[in-house]
Backbone as numpy.savetxt, mean C-alpha at the origin, in Angstrom:
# Nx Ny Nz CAx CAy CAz Cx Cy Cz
15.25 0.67 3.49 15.20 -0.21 4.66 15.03 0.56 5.96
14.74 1.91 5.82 14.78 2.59 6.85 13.70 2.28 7.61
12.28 1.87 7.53 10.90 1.73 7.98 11.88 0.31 8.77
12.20 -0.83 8.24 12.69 -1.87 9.29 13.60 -1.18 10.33
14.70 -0.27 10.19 15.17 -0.02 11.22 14.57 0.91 12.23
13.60 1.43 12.07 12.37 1.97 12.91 11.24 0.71 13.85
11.33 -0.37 13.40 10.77 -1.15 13.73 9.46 -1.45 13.43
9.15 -1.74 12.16 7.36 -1.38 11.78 7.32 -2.87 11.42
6.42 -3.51 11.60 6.12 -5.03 11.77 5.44 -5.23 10.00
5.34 -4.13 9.38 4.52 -4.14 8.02 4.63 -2.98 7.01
5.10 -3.24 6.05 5.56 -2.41 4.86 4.30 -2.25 3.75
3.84 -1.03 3.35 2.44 -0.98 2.67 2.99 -0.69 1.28
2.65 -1.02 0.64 3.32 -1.14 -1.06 2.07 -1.07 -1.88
2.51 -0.19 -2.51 0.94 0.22 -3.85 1.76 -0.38 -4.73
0.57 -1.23 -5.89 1.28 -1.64 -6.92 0.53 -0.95 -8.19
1.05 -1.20 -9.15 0.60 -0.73 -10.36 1.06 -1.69 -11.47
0.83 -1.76 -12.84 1.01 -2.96 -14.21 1.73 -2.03 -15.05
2.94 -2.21 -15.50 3.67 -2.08 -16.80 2.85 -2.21 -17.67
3.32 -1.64 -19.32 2.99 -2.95 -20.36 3.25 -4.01 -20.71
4.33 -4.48 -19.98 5.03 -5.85 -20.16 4.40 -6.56 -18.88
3.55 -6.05 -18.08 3.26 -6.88 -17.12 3.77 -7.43 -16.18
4.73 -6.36 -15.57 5.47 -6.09 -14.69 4.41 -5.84 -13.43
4.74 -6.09 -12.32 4.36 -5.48 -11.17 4.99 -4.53 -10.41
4.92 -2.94 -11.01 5.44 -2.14 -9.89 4.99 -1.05 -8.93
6.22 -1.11 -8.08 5.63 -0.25 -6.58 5.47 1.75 -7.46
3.88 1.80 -7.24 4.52 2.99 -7.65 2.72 3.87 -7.06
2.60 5.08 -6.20 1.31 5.40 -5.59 0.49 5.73 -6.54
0.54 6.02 -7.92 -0.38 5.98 -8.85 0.45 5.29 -10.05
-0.64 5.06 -11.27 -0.11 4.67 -12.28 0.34 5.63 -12.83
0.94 6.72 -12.85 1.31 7.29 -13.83 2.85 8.28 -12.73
3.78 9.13 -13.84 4.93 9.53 -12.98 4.72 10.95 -12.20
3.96 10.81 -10.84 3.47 12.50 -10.34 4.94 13.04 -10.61
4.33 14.75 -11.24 5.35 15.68 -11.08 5.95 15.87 -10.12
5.64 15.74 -8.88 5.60 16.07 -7.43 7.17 15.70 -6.83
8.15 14.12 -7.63 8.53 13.68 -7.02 9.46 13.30 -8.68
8.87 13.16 -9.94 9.57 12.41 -10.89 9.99 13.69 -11.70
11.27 12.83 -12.25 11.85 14.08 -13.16 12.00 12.62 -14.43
11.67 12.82 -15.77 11.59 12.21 -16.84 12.81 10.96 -17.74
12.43 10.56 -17.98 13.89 9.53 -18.98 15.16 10.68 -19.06
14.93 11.83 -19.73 16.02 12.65 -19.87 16.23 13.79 -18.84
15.79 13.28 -17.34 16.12 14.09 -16.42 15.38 15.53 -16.40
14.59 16.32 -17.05 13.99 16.85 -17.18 12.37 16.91 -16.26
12.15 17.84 -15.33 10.56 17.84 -14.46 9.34 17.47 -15.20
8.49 16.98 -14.99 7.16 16.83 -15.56 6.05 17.68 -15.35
5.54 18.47 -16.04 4.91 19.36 -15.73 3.67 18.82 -15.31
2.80 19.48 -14.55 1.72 19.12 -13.39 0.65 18.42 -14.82
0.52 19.79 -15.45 -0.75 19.27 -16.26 -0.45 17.76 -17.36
0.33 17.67 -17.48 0.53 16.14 -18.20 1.00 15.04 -17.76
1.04 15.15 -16.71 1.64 13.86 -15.73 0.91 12.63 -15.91
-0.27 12.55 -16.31 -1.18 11.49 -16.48 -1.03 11.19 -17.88
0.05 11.36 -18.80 0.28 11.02 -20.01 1.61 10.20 -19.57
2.26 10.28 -18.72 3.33 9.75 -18.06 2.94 8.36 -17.73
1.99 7.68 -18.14 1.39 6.35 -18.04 1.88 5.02 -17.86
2.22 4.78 -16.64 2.82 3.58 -16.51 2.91 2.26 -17.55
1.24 2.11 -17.22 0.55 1.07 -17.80 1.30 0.83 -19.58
1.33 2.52 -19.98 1.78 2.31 -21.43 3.55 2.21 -21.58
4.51 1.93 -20.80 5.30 1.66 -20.62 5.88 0.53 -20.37
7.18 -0.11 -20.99 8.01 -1.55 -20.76 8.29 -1.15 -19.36
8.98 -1.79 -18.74 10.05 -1.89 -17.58 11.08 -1.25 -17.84
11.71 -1.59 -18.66 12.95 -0.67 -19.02 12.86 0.48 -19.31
11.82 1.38 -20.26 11.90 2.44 -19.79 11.53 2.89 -18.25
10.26 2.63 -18.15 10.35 2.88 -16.19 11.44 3.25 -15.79
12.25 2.03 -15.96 13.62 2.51 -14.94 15.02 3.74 -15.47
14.18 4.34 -16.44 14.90 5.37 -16.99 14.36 6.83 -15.87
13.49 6.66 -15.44 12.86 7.90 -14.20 13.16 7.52 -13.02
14.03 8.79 -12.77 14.35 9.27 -11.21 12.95 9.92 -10.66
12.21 9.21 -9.39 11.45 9.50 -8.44 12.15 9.70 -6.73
13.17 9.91 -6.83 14.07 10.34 -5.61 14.93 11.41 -5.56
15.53 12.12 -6.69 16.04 13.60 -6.58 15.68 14.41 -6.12
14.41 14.56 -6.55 13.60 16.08 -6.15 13.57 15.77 -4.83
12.88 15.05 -4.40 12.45 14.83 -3.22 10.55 14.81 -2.99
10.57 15.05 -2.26 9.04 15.42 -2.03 8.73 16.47 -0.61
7.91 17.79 -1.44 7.93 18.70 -0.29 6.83 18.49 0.40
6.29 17.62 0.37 5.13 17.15 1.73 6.00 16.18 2.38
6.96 16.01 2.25 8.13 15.07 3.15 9.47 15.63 3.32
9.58 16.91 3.83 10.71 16.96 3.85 11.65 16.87 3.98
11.74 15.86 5.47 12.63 15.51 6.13 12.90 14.21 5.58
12.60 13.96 4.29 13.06 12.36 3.42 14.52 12.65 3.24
14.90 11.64 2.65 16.44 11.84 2.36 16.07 12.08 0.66
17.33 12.61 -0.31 16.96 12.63 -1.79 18.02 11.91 -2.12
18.10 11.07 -3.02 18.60 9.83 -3.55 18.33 9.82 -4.95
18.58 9.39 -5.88 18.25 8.93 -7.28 17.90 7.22 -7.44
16.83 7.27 -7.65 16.22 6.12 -7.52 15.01 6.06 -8.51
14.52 4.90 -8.64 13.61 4.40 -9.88 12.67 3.30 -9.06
11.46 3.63 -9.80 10.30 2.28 -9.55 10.71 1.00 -9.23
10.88 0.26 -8.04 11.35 -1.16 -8.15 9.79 -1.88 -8.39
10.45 -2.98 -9.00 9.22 -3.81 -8.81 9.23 -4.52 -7.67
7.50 -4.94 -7.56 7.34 -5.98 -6.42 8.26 -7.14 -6.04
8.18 -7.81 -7.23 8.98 -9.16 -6.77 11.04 -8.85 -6.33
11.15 -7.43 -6.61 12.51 -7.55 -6.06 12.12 -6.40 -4.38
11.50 -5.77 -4.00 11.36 -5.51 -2.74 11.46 -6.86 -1.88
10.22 -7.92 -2.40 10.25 -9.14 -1.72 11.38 -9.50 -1.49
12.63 -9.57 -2.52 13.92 -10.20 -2.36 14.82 -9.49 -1.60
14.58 -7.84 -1.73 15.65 -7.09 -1.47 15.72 -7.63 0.66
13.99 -6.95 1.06 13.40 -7.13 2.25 14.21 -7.75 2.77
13.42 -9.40 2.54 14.21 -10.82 2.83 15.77 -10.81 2.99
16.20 -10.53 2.21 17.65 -10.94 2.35 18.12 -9.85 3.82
17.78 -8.98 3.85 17.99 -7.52 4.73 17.50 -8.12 6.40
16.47 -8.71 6.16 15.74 -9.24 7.35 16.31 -10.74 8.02
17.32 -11.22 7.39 18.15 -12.36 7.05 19.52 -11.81 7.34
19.78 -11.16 7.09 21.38 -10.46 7.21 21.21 -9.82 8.72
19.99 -9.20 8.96 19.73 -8.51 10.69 19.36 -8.85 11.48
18.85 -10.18 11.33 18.36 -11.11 12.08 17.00 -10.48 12.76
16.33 -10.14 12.23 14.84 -9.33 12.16 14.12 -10.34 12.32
12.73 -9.82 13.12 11.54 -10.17 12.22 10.95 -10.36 11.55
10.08 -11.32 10.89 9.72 -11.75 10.14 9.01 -10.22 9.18
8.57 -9.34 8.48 7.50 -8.31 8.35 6.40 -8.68 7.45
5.19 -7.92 7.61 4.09 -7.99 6.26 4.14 -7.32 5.31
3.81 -7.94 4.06 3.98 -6.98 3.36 2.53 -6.69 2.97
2.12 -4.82 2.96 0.68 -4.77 2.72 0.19 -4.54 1.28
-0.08 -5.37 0.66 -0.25 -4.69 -0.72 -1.47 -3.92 -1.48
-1.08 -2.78 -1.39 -2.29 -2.54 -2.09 -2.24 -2.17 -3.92
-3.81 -2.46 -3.86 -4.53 -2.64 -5.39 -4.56 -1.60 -5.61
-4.21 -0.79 -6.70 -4.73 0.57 -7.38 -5.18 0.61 -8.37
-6.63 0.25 -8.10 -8.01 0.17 -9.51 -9.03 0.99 -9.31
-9.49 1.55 -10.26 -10.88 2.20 -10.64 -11.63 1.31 -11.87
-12.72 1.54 -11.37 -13.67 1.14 -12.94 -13.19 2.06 -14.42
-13.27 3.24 -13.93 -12.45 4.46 -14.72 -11.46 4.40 -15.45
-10.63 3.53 -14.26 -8.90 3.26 -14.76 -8.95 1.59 -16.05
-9.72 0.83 -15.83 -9.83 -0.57 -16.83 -9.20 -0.46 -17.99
-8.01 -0.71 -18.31 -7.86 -0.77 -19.88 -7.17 0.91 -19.84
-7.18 1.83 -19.05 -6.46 2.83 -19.11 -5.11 3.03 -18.60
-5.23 2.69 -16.68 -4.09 3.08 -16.24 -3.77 1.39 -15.70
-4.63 0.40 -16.06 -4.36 -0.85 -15.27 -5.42 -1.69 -16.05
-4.94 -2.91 -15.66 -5.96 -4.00 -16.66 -7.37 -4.44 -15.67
-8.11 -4.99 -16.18 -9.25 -5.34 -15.50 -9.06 -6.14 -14.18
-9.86 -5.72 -13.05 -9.71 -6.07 -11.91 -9.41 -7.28 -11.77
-10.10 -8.62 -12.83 -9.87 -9.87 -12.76 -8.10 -10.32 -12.77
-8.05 -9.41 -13.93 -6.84 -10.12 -14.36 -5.81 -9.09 -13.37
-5.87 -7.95 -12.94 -4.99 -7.28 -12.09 -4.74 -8.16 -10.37
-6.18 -8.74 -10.49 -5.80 -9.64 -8.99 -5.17 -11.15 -9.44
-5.53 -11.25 -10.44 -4.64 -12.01 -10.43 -3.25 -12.58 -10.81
-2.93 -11.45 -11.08 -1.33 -11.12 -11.32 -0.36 -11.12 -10.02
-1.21 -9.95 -9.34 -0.54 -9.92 -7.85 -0.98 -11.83 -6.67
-1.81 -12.20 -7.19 -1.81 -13.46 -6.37 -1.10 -14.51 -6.88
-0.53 -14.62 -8.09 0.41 -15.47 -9.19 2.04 -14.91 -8.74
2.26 -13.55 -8.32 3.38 -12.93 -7.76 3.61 -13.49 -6.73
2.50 -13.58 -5.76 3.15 -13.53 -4.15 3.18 -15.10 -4.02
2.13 -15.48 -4.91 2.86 -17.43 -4.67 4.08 -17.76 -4.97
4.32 -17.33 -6.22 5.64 -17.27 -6.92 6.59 -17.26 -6.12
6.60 -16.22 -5.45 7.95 -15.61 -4.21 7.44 -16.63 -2.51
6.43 -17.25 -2.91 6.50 -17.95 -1.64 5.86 -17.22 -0.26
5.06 -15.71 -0.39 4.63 -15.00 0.54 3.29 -14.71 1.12
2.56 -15.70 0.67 1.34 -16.04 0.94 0.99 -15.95 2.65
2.52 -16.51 3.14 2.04 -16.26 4.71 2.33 -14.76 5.47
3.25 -14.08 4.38 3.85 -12.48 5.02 2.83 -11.41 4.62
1.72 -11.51 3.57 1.19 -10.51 2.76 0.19 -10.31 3.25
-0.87 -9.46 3.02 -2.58 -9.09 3.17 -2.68 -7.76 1.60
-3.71 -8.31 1.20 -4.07 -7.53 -0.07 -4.98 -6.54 0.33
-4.71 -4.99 0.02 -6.11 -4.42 0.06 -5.99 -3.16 -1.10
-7.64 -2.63 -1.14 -7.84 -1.98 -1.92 -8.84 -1.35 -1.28
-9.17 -0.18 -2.24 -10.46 0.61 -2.30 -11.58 0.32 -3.31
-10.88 -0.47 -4.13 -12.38 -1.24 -5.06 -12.61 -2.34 -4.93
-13.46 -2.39 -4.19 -13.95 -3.84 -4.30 -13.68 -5.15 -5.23
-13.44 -4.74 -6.31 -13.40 -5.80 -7.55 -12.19 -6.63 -7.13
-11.19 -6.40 -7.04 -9.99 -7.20 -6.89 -10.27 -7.94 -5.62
-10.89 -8.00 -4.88 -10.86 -8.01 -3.71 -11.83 -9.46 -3.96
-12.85 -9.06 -4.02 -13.94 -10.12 -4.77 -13.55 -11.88 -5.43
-12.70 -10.71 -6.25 -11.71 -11.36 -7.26 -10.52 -12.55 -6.76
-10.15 -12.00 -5.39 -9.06 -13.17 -4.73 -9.79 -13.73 -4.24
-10.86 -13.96 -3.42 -11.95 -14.31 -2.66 -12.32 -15.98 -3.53
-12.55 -15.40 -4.56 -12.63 -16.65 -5.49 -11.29 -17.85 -5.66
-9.99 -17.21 -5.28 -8.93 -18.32 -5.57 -8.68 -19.20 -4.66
-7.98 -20.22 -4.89 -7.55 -21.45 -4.32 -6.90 -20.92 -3.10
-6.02 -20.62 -3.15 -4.98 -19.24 -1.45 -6.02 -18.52 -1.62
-6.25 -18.40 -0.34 -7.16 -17.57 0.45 -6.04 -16.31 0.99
-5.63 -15.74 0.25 -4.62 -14.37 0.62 -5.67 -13.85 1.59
-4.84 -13.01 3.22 -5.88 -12.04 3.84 -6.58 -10.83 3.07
-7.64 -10.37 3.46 -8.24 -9.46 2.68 -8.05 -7.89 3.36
-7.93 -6.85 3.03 -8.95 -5.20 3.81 -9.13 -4.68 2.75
-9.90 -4.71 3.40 -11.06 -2.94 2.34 -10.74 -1.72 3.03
-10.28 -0.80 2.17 -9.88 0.28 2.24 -10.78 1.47 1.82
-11.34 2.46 2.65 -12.56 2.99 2.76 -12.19 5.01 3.53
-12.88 5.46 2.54 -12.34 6.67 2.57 -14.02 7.74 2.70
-14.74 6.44 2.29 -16.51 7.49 2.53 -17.50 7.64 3.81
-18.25 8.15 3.81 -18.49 7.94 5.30 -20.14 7.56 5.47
-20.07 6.33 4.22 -21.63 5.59 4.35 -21.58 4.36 5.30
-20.55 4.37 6.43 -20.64 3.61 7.48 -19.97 2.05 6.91
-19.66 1.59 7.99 -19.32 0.30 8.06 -19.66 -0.80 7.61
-21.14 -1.12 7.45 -21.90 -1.63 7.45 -22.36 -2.70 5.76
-22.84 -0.76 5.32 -22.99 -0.35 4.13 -21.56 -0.49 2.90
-20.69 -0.31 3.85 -19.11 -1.25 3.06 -19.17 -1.72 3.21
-19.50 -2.62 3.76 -19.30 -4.36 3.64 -20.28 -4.69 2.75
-21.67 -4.02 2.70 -22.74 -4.89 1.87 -21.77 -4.72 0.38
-21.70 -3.48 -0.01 -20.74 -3.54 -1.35 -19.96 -4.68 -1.38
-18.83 -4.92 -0.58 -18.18 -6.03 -0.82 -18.48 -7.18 -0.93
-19.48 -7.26 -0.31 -20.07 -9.04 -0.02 -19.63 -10.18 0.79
-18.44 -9.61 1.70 -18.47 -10.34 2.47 -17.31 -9.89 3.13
-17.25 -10.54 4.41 -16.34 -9.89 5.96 -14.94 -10.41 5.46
-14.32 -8.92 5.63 -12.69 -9.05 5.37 -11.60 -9.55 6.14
-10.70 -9.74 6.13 -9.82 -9.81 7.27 -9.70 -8.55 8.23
-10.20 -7.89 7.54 -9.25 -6.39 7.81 -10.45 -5.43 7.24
-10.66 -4.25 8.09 -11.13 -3.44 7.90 -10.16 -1.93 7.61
-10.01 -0.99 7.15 -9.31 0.09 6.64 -9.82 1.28 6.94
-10.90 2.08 7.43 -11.01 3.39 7.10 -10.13 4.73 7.63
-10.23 5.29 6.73 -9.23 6.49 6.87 -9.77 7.29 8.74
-8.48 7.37 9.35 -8.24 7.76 10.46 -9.60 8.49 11.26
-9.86 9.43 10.48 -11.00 10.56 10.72 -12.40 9.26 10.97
-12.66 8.71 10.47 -13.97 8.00 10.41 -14.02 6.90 11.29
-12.91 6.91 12.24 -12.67 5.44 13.08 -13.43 6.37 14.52
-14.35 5.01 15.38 -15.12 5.92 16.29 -15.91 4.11 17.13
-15.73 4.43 18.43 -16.28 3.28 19.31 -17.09 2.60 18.83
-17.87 3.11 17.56 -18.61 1.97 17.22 -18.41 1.30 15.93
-17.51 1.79 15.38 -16.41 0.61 14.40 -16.11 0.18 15.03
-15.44 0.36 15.99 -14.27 -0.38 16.84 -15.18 -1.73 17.15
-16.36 -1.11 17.95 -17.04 -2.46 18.42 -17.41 -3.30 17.18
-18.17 -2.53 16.56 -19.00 -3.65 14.98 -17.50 -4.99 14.53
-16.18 -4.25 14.51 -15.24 -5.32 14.29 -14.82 -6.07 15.09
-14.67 -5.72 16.29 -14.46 -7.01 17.52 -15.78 -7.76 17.46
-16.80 -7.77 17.38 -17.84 -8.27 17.21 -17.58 -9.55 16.78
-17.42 -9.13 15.41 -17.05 -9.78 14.28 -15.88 -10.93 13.82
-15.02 -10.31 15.14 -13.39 -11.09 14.78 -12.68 -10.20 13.56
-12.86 -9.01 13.46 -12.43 -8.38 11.93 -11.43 -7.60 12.20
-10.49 -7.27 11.99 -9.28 -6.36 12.11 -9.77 -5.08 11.96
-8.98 -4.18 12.54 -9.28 -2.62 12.59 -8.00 -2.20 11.72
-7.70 -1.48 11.12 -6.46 -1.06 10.56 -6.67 0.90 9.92
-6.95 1.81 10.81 -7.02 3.48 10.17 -5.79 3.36 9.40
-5.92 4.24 7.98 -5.22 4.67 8.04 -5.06 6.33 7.41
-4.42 7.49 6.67 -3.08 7.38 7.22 -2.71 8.71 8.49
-2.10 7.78 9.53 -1.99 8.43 10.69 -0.96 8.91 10.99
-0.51 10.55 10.43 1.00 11.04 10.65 0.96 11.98 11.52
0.14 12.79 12.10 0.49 13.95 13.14 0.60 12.95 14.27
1.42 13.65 15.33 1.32 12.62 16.77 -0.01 12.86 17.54
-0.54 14.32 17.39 -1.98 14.21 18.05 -3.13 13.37 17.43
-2.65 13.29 16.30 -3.76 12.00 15.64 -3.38 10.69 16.17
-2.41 9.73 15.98 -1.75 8.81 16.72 -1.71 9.06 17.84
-1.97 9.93 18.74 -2.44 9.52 20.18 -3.85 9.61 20.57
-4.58 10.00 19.42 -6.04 9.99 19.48 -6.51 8.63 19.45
-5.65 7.97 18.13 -5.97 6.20 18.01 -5.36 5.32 18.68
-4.05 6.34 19.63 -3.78 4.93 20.52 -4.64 4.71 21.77
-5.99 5.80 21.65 -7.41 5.31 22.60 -8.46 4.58 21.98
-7.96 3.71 21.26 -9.12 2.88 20.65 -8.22 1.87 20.25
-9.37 0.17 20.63 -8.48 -0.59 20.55 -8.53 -1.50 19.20
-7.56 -0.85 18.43 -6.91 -1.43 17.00 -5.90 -2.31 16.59
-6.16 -3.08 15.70 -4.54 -3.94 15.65 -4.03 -3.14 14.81
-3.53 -1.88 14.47 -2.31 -1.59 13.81 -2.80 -0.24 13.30
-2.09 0.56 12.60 -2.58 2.02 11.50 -1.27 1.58 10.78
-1.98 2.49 9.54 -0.57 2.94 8.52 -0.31 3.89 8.52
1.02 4.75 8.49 1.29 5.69 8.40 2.42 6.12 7.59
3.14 7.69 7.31 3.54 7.76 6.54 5.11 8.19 7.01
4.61 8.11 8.72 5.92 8.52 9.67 5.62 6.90 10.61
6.50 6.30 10.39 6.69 5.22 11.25 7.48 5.25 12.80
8.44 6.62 12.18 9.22 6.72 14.02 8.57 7.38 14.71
7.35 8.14 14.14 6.47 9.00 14.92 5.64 7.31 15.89
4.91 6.97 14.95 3.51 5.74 15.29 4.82 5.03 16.45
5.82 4.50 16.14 6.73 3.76 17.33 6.90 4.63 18.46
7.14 5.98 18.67 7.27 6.42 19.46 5.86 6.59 20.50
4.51 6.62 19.87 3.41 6.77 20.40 3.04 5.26 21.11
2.94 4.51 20.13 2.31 3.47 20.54 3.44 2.49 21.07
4.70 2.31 20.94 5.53 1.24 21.79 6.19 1.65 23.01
6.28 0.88 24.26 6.52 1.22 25.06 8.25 1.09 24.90
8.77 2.72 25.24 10.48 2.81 25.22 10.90 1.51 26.15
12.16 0.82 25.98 12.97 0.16 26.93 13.81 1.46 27.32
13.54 0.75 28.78 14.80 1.85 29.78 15.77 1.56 30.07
C-alpha cells in the first residue's frame, strides 16, 4: 500500500494465467531468479527460471514461492518481506478496503496483458481467451469504471474491442516505427497511447491531442528523465519510483 501513501492516482499490475486459471500479478510468467527463491526456499538458478512456469502451475503451489526475501538489487531501497504472487481479484479487494479505511481516492487500476504469439499455449493461453478472462474478472469485482487494459500485443487488445464493456484501451510500444504505423497494427485509436519514455517527442505529443488520445511514457525513474517529461504535455507516466514522479510533477503544499 505504499504507492497509495505516496499518492499515485494509478496502480500498474501485470497479470499472468495459472493452470487453474487463476489471474495473477506477476511481471513475467514464469518465477525470475532475480527476486524468487522456490517452494522449498531454495534460489532459482538464472538458466532455468523459465521452467519455473506459471502457466504450468495450480494456485496453491504459486503460493508456496517467496518473491520478497531476496529483495531485488535493481531496487534497493525496497523493503524485503516474505511474500507470494497475489492474485488480481484480491489486490482489487485488498486496495478497496485500504482506500475505504483512509478515506482516499478513488485509484486506477492499470492492467497489463503479458502475451506473445511465442508465448500461446506456452506461458499463457490464447489472446482470445486471455482477454477474456481479465474482462470476466474486472466485471466480476465491479471495476469496469477504475481499470484501463494495456498491452504490447495487439491481440488482446483487439480482442476487448469486440466486447459488450468497452474497458479503456493503451497500447504499449517499445519500437520506434512511429506512432502512426502502431496504430495501423492495431486497427484502431486507443484510449491511451504508451511509448516507452525515450521515444516520446512534440510530435507524439501533438498526433495525440489531435486525436483526443491519451499520452501515457512509460517507465520513468531517474528524476532527470521525469523532469524532461514534465516538459511535454501528458496525462500521466508510469514509473517504478512513484515518490520520485510526485515530487517532480506535484506541486508541494506549504
Amino acid at each position: 500500500m505504499k504507492a497509495l501513501e505516496y499518492g499515485v492516482d494509478t496502480l500498474e499490475l501485470d497479470v499472468v494465467i495459472s493452470r487453474d486459471n487463476q489471474i495473477v500479478i506477476s511481471h513475467e510468467p514464469w518465477f525470475s531468479h532475480v527476486i524468487s527463491l522456490d517452494k522449498n526456499g531454495s534460489p532459482i538458478p538464472e538458466e532455468k527460471e523459465k521452467e519455473y512456469n506459471i502457466y504450468r502451475m495450480d494456485y496453491a503451489e504459486i503460493k508456496l514461492y517467496d518473491v520478497g526475501s531476496l529483495g531485488n538489487k535493481g531496487f534497493p531501497e525496497q523493503q524485503k518481506m516474505k511474500v507470494y504472487k497475489p492474485l488480481l481479484r484480491d489486490v482489487f479487494s485488498e486496495v478497496q478496503k485500504y482506500i475505504r479505511k483512509n478515506k482516499l481516492k478513488q485509484v486506477r487500476y492499470n492492467i497489463k496483458i503479458k502475451s506473445t504469439p511465442a508465448g500461446d499455449g506456452v506461458f499463457h493461453p490464447a489472446a482470445s481467451v486471455f482477454a477474456r478472462m481479465i474482462y470476466d474478472e474486472v466485471l466480476a469485482n465491479k471495476m469496469q469504471k477504475n481499470v484501463i487494459i494495456q498491452s504490447f500485443d495487439v491481440r488482446p487488445l483487439q480482442e476487448l474491442r469486440k466486447l459488450t464493456v468497452k474497458l479503456p484501451l493503451a497500447l504499449l510500444v517499445m519500437n520506434k516505427e512511429g506512432i502512426e504505423k502502431n496504430l495501423e497494427k492495431l486497427g484502431f485509436q486507443p484510449d491511451a497511447y504508451s511509448p516507452h519514455f525515450s521515444l516520446v517527442d512534440e510530435a507524439t505529443v501533438a498526433y495525440c491531442r489531435e486525436r483526443n488520445m491519451k499520452i501515457v511514457p512509460w517507465t520513468v525513474n531517474e528524476i532527470a528523465d521525469l523532469k524532461r517529461m514534465k516538459t511535454f504535455d501528458l496525462d500521466g507516466i508510469i514509473t517504478d519510483y512513484p515518490d520520485r514522479a510526485v515530487k517532480v510533477f506535484r506541486k508541494q503544499k506549504k
